[in-house]
C-alpha positions in Angstrom: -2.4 -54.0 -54.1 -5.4 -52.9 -52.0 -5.6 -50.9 -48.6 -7.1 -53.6 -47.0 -4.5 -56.0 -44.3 -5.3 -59.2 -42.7 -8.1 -59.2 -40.4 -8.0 -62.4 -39.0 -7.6 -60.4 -35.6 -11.1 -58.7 -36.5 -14.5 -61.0 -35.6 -17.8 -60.5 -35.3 -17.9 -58.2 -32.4 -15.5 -55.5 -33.5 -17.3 -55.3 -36.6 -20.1 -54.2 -35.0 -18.6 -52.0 -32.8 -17.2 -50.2 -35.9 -20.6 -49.9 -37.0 -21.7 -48.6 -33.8 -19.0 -45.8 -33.5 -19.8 -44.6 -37.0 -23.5 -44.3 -36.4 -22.3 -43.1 -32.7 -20.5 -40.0 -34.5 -23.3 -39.5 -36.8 -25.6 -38.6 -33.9 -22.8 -36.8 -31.6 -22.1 -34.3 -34.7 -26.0 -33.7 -34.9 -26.4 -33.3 -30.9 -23.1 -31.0 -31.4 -25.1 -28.8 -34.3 -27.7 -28.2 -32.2 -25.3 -26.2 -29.8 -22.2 -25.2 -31.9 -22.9 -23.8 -35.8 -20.4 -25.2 -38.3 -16.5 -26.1 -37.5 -17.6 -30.1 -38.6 -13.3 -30.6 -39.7 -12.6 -29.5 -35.8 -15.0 -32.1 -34.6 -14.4 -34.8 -36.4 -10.4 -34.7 -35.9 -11.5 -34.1 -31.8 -13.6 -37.3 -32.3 -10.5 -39.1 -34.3 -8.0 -38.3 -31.1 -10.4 -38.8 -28.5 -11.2 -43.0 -30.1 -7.2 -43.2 -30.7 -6.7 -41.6 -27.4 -4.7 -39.0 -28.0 -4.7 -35.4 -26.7 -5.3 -32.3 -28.7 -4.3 -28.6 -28.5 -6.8 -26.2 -30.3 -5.5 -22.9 -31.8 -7.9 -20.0 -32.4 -8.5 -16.6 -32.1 -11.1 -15.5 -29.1 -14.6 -16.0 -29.5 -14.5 -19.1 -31.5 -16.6 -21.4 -29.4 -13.5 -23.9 -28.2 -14.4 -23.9 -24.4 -18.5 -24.6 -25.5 -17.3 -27.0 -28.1 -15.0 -29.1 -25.6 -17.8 -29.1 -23.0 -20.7 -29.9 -24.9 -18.4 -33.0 -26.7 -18.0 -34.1 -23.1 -21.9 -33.7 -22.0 -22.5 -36.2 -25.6 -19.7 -38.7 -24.5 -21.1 -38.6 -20.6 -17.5 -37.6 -19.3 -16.6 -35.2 -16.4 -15.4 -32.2 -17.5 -13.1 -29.7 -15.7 -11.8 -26.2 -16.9 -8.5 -24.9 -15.9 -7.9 -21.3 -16.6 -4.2 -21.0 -17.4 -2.7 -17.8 -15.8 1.1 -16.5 -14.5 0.8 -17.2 -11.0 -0.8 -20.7 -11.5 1.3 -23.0 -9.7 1.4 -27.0 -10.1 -0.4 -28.5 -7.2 -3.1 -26.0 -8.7 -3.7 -28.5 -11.2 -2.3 -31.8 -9.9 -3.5 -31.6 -6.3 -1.9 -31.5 -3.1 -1.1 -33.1 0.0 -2.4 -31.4 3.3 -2.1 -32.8 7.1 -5.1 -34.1 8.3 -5.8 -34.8 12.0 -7.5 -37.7 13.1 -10.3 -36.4 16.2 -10.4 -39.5 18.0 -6.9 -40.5 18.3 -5.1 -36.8 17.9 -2.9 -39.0 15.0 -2.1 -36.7 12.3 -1.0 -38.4 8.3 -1.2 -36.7 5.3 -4.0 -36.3 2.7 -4.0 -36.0 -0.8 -6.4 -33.7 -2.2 -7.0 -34.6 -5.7 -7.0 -31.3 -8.6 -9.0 -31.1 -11.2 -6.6 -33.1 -13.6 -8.6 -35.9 -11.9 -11.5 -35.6 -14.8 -11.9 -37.1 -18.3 -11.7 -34.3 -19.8 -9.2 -30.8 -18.9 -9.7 -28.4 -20.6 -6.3 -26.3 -20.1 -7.3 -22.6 -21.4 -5.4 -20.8 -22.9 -2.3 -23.5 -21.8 0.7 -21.1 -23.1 -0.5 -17.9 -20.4 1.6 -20.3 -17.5 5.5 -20.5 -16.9 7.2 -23.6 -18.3 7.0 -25.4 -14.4 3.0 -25.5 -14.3 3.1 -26.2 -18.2 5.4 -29.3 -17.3 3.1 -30.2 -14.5 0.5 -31.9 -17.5 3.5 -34.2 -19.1 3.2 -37.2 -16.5 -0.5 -36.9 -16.9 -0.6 -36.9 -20.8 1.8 -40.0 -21.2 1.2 -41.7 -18.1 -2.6 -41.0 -17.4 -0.9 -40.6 -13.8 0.2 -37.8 -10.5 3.0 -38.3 -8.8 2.8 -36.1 -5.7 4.8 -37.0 -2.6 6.0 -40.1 -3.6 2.7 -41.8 -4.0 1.4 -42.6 -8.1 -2.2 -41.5 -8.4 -3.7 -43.0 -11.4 -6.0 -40.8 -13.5 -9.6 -42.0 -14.4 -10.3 -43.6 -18.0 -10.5 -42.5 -20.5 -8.5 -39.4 -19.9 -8.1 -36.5 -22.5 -6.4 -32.9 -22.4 -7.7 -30.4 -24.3 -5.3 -27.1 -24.2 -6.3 -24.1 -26.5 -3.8 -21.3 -27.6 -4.2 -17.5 -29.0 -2.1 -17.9 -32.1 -2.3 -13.7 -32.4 -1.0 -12.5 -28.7 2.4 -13.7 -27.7 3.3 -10.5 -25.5 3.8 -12.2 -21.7 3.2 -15.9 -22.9 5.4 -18.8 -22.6 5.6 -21.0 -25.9 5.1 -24.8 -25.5 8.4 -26.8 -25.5 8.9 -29.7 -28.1 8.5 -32.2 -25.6 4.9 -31.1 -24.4 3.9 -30.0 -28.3 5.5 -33.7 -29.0 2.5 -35.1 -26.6 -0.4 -33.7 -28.4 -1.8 -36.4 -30.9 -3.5 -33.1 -32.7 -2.9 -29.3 -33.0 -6.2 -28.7 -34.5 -7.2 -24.8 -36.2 -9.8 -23.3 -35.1 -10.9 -20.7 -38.1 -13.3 -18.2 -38.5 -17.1 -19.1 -39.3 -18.3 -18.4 -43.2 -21.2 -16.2 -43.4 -23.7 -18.2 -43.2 -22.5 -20.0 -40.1 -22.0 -16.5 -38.5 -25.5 -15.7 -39.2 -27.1 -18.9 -37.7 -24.6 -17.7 -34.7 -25.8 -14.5 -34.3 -29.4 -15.9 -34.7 -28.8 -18.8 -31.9 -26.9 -16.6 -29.0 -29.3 -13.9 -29.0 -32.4 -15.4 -28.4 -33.5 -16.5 -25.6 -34.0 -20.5 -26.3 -30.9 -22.5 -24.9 -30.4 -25.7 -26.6 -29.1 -29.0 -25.0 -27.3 -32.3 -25.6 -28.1 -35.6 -24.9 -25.7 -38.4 -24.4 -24.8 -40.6 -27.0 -22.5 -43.3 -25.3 -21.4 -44.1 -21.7 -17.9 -44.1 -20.2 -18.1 -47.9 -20.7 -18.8 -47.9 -24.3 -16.1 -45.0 -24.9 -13.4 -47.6 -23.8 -14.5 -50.1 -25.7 -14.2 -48.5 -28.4 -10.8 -47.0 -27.9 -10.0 -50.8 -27.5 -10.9 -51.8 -30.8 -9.5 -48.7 -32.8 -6.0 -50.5 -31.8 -7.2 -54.0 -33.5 -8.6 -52.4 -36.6 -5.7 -53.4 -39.3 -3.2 -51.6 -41.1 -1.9 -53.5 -44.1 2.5 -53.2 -44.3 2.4 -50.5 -47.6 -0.4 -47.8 -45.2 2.4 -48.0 -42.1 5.1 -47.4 -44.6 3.1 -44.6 -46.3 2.3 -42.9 -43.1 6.0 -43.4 -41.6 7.4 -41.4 -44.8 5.4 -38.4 -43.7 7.6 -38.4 -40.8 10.9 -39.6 -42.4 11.2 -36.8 -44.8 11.1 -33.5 -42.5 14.6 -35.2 -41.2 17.0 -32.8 -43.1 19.9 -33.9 -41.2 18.8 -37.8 -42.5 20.1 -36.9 -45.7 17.8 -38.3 -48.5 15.1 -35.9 -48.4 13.0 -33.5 -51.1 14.6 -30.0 -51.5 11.9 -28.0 -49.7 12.7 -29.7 -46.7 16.4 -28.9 -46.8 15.3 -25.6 -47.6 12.5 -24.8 -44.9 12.9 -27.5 -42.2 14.9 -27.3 -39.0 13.6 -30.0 -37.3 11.5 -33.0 -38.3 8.9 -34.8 -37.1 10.0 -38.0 -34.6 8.6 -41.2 -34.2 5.2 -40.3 -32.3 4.4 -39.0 -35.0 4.3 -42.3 -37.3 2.2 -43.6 -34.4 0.1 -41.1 -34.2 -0.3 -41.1 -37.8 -2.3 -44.9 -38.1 -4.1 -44.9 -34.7 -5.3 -41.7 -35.9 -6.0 -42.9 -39.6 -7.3 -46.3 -37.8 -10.0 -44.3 -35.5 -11.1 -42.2 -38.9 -11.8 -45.6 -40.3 -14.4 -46.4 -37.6 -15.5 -42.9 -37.7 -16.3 -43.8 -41.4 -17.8 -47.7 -41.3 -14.3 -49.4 -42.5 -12.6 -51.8 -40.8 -9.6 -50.8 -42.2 -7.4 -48.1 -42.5 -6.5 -46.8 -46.3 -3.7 -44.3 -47.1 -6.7 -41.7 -47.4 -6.9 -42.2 -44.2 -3.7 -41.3 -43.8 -3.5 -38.4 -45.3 -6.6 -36.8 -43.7 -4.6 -36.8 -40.6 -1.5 -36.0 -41.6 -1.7 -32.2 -41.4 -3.1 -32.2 -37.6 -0.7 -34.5 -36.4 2.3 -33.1 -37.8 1.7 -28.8 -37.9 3.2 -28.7 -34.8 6.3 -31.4 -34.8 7.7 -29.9 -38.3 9.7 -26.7 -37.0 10.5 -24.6 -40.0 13.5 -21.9 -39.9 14.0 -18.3 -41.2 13.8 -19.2 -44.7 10.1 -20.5 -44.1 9.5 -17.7 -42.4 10.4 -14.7 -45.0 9.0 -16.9 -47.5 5.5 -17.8 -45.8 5.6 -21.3 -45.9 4.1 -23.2 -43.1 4.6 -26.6 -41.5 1.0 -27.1 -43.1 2.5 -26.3 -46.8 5.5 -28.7 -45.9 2.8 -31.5 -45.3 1.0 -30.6 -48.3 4.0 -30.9 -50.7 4.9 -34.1 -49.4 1.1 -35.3 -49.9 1.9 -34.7 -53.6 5.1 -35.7 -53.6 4.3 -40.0 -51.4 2.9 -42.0 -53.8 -0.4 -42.8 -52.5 -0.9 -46.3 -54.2 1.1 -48.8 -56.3 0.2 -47.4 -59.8 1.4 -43.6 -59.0 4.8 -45.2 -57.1 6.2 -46.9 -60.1 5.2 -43.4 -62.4 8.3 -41.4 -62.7 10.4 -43.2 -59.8 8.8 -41.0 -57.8 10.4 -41.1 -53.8 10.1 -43.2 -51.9 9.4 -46.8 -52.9 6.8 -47.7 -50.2 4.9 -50.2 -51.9 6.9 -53.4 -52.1 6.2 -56.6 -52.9 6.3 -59.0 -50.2 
């Protein structure tokens, strides 16, 4: 059994726009070099949600180059960009817009405007998203699953392609106010941020302090962006790849009974069904990003960590014992059989690959 499914849905012109968005992400990561040093994992998964259209929340400590790395993406990919600085007193309509009376000089009529926030971009970058009570946090949920505002009754739809960006401070949680499920739920990604080696600190060092300022150019139009993001969803996923990806999700269900000991042991709460979508449009846009016009259980796998770190909620057990939702992910890698061959080895869980 190979990784490759029918393709009858795939012609001439979707092959070539797989080409195009591989070579497209060869030349954004070098534009993006020329600007940020290193962190190539962070920008290809940014790449992989932004094609599936997904959104993505970044966690890092200060000083990491997220805000410069999500702007400079946008200058690459020609989109508007718009910064929202998270912070206690930040109210909804901050970010959403509001309605304000407007009088008409001729006539002396009066109606109401809507004055549009600065949600109404293609790309928000919410800073530092968990600094703002759970009411302005809530404010972004409409826009993330509908690409829409409601504000005084009237729907306001959001420009295409849209994409949220939130980062988070993993080290200070004094006076912040954690994400809830639901919103965390929304996030195609929660992509780490680390530290630069040496060498990439060096080349930092050597880049900030002078007095050159490097720039971007842009590498495809708005138009081309939603093309693309059009034929991610026709690239094809043969039966066994779903299957494989939708185990990754079916196993951190303790309360589902049949599921590996560590995940009795470490889990409270799986991972739901988003996440089996996310799973194959994101392994289905790392295809492009790679030249294949289809998606393997490689594929799969590379994405498997991102999309579900922050939909696996572990309890105190994990906790004292240091295992992280990443860790839970990693055993289960080892423990889904990846192809036919390793799944009839050992009866190893679960039987994905079945013949049709």
């Amino acid at each position: 059994m190979t990784d490759h499914a029918d393709d009858a849905n795939i012609d001439d012109s979707d092959l070539q726009a797989v080409e195009k968005l591989a070579d497209a992400a060869a030349r954004i990561s070098s534009e993006l070099s020329q600007v940020i040093v290193g962190q190539g994992q962070v920008i290809e998964e940014l790449l992989v949600a932004m094609f599936a259209g997904g959104h993505c929340l970044l966690v890092g400590v200060p000083g990491l180059a997220k805000t410069l790395m999500v702007r400079t993406l946008a200058d690459t990919l020609s989109l508007s960009f718009n910064r929202v600085q998270f912070t206690p007193d930040l109210m909804p309509s901050d970010i959403t817009g509001t309605e304000v009376i407007q009088e008409d000089r001729t006539s002396g009529a009066r109606e109401f405007r809507f004055i549009e926030g600065p949600i109404f971009t293609n790309v928000l970058l919410a800073d530092e998203i968990n600094r703002t009570p759970p009411k302005t946090q809530a404010a972004l949920l409409e826009a993330m699953q509908e690409h829409q505002v409601t504000a005084g009754g009237k729907r306001h739809q959001l420009q295409e392609p849209f994409f949220v960006l939130a980062t988070q401070n993993p080290i200070e949680q004094e006076g912040t106010y954690p994400l809830p499920e639901a919103q965390l739920d929304r996030f195609m990604f929660q992509v780490f941020v680390d530290y630069p080696d040496e060498e990439e600190e060096f080349q930092i060092v050597r880049q900030t302090t002078a007095t050159a300022a490097a720039s971007v150019n842009e590498v495809l139009s708005l138009a081309e962006i939603l093309a693309l993001q059009q034929t991610v969803r026709k690239i094809p996923a043969a039966d066994h790849v779903i299957r494989y990806a939708m185990q990754f999700a079916r196993l951190t269900r303790r309360e589902k009974g049949d599921v590996p000991d560590f995940v009795t042991k470490y889990v409270s709460w799986g991972a739901g069904p988003r996440a089996s979508q996310y799973l194959i449009l994101g392994a289905k846009a790392r295809a492009m990003l790679k030249g294949r016009a289809y998606v393997s259980t490689d594929d799969v796998r590379a994405v498997a960590a991102p999309v579900l770190r922050h939909r696996i909620v572990t309890n105190f057990n994990a906790e004292a014992e240091g295992v992280t939702s990443d860790e839970i992910v990693r055993r289960l890698a080892e423990l889904i059989p990846a192809g036919a061959a390793s799944a009839d080895v050992g009866n190893r869980i679960p039987p994905v690959f079945k013949e049709a």
